[in-house]
C-alpha atoms as one frame of an Amber mdcrd trajectory, in Angstrom:
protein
   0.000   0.000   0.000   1.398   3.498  -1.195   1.863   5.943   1.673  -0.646
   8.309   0.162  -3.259   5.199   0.362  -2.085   4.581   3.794  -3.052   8.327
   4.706  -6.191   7.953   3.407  -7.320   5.134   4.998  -5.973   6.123   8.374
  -8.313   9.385   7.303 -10.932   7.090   6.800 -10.275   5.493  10.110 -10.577
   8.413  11.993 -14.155   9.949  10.851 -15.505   6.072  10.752 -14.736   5.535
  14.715 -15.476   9.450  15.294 -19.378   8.464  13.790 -19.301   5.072  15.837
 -18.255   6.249  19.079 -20.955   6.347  21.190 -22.549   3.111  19.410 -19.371
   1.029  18.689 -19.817  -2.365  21.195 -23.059  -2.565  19.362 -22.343  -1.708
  15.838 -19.812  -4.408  16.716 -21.900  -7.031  17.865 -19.567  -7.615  21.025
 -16.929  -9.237  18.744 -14.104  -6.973  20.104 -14.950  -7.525  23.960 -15.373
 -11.534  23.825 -11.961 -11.672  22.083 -10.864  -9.015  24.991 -12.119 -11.783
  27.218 -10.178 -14.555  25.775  -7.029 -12.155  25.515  -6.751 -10.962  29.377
  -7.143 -14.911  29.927  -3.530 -15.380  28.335  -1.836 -12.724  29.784  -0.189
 -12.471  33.853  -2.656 -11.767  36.511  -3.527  -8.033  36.644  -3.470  -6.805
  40.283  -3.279  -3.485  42.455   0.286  -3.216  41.471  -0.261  -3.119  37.860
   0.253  -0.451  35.384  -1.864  -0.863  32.211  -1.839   0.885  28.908  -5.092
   0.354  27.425  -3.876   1.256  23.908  -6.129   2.285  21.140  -8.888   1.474
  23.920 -12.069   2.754  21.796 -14.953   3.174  24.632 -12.811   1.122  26.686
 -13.894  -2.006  26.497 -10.412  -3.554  27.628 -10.160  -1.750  30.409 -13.859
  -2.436  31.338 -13.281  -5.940  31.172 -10.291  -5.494  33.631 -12.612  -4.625
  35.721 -15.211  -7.070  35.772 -12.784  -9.331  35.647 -11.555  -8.422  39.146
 -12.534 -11.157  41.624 -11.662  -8.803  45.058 -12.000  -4.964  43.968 -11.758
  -4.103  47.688  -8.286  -5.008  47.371  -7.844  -1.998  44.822  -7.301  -1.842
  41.530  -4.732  -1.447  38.903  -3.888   1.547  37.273  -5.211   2.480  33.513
  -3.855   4.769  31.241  -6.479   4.767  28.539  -5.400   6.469  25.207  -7.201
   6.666  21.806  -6.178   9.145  18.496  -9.983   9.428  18.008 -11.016  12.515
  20.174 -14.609  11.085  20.016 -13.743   7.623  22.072 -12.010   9.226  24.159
 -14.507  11.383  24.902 -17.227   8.538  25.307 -14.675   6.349  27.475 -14.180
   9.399  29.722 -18.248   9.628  30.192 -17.873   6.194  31.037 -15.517   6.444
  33.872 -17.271   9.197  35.388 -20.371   7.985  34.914 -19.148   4.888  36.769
 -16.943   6.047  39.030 -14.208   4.162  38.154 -11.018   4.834  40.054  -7.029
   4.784  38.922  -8.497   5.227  34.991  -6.714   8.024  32.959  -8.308   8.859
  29.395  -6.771  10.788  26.547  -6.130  11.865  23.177  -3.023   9.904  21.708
  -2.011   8.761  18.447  -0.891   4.901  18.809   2.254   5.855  16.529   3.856
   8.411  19.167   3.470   7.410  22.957   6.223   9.849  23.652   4.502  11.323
  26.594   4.994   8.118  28.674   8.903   7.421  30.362  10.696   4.625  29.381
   9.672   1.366  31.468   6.066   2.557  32.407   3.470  -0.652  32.178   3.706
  -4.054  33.456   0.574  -4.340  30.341   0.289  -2.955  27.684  -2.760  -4.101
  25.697  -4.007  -3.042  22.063  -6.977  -5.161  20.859  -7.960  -4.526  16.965
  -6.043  -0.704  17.030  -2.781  -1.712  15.307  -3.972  -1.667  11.700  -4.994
   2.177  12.227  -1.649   2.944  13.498  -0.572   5.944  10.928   2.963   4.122
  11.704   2.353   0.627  13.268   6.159  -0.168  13.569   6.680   2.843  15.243
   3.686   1.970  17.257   5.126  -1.455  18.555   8.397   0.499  18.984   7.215
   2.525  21.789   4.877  -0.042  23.230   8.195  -2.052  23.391   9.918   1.305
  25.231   7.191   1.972  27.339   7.098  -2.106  29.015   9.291  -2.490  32.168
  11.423  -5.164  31.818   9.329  -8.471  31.857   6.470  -6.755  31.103   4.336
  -7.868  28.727   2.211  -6.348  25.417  -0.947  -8.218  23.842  -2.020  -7.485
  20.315  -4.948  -8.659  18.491  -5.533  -8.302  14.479  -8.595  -9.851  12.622
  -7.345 -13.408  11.315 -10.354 -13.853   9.701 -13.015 -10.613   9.473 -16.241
 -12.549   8.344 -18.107  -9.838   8.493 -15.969  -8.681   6.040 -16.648 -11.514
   3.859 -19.896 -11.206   4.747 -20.160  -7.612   3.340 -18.507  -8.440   0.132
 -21.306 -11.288  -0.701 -23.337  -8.378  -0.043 -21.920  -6.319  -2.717 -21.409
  -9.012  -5.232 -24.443  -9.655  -4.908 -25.499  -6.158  -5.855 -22.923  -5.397
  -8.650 -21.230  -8.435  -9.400 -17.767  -7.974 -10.344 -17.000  -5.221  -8.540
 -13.655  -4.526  -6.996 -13.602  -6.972  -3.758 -13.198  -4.078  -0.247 -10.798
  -4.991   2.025  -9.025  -2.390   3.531  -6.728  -4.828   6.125  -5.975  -7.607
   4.370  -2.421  -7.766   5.015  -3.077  -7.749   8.747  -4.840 -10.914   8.133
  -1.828 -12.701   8.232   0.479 -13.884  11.218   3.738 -13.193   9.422   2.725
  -9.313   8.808   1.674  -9.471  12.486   5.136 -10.831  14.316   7.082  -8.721
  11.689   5.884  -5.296  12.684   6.486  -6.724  16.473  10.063  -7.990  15.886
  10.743  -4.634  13.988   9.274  -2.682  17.143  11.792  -4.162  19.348  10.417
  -7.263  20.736  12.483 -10.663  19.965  10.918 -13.316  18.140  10.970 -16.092
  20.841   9.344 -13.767  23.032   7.102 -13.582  20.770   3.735 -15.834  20.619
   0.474 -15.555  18.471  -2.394 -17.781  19.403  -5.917 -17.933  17.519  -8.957
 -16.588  19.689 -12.567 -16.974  18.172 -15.618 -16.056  18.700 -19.325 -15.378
  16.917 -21.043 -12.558  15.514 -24.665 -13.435  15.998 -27.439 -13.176  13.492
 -30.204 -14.522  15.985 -32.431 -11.004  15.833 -32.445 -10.554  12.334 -34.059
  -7.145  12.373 -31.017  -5.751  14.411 -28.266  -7.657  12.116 -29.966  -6.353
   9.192 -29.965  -2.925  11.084 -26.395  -2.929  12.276 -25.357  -4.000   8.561
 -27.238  -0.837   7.173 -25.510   1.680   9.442 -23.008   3.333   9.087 -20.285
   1.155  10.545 -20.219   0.047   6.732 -20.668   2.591   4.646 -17.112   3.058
   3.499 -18.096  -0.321   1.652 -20.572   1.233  -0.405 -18.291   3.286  -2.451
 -18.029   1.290  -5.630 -22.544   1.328  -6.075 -24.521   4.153  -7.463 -27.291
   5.939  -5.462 -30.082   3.119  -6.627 -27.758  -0.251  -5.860 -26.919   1.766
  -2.512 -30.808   1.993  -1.945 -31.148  -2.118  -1.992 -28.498  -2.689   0.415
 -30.702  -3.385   3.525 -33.118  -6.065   1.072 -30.057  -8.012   0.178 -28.244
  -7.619   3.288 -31.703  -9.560   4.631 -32.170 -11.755   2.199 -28.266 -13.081
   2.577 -29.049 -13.249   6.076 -31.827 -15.705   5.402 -29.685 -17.585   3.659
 -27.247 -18.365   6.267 -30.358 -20.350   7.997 -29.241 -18.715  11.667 -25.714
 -19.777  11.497 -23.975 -17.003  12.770 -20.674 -15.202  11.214 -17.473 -16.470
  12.404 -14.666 -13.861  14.072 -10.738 -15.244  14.652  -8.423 -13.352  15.812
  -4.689 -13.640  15.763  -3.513 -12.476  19.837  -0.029 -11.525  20.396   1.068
 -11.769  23.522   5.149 -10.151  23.626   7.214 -10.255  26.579  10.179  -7.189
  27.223
């Protein structure tokens, strides 16, 4: 991808979670905090002591889970520095933590690419679940997540493996204009080698380095709300290649290709880095 496409996209990146902020974990279907589940499973036991970097957190959803996940809250809680480049989620996490009071959480603005306000040696976690690919620099990215680990610290990364609803979406459209150009805007994150070599060029060394498969379900049970979160706007940098009237039959085929699946529901995997300092 030429840098000018990368710019682009990363534009692209910006107004699409700026329009989803507030209505991202649904527009999502929960894929992103089951996987966040499955990912704090792998990773050492976060405690009182911790420092966490909830990287590219979104609404927070990582660092929410930390928290549910916490068997004995009276015996405090870790400390969160939640950052996001999108204004917008940062914004909405932010209204989160006040609205539930939660304590030791920091939120701001902060481009994954340039964590240069942190020291050297900062987190015993550092955790980026699906941000990576909208890293304006990703190497540089997992450069200063590598910087900003203690030693023996640990970083977790997770990149779609396998998007279905990706796949899903481009049935969709060959379905409405067959033989148009297939859209898929992170392909090359879809594979474990471009995955460990943006790690291993950040810094960390490859047998520190694993990457496990986590999966998990996008559900088509209520139909009406699939064919509604499929409509929205979550998708409607898809829509670029079909003129005003195939744009207008989106939501009938969208339903129709629903149908079709007969209730079986859209399959998620994940590759999860886990990458020790």
């Amino acid at each position: 991808m030429s840098k000018s496409s990368e710019s682009h996209l990363i534009s692209e990146w910006d107004a699409h979670f700026t329009r989803a902020a507030t209505t991202y974990e649904k527009q999502s279907a929960g894929v992103t905090r089951r996987i966040s589940q499955q990912l704090l499973a792998l990773l050492p036991p976060i405690t009182k002591e911790s420092i966490v970097h909830d990287n590219a957190c979104g609404p927070g959803i990582v660092s929410l889970d930390i928290f549910a996940g916490e068997e004995k809250p009276e015996a405090g809680t870790p400390t969160i520095f939640a950052t996001d480049f999108n204004a917008a989620m940062v914004k909405e996490f932010q209204r989160i933590v006040d609205e539930k009071s939660l304590k030791g959480v920091q939120v701001q603005v902060m481009d994954g690419s340039d964590l240069s306000a942190f020291e050297d040696g900062k987190f015993t976690h550092s955790i980026t679940n699906f941000g990576m690919f909208a890293f304006p620099d990703p190497v540089k990215g997992a450069a200063h997540i590598h910087r900003t680990l203690k030693p023996g610290g640990v970083a977790a990364i997770t990149v779609w493996k396998y998007p279905g609803n990706i796949y899903f979406i481009n049935e969709i459209l060959q379905d409405i204009h067959p033989g148009l150009d297939e859209w898929f805007p992170i392909r090359h994150w879809t594979e474990e080698s471009h995955l460990r070599d943006v790690l291993e060029k950040g810094g960390f060394k490859k047998e520190n380095i694993e990457i496990t498969v986590l999966k998990t379900i996008w559900s088509i049970e209520n139909l009406d709300e699939v064919v509604e979160l499929f409509s929205g706007s979550f998708f409607d940098h898809a829509k670029g290649g079909l003129s005003n009237e195939e744009k207008a039959s989106w939501s009938d085929v969208v339903r129709k290709k629903m149908i079709e699946r007969n209730g079986k529901g859209i399959e998620m995997i994940a590759w999860a880095a886990v990458a020790k300092k």
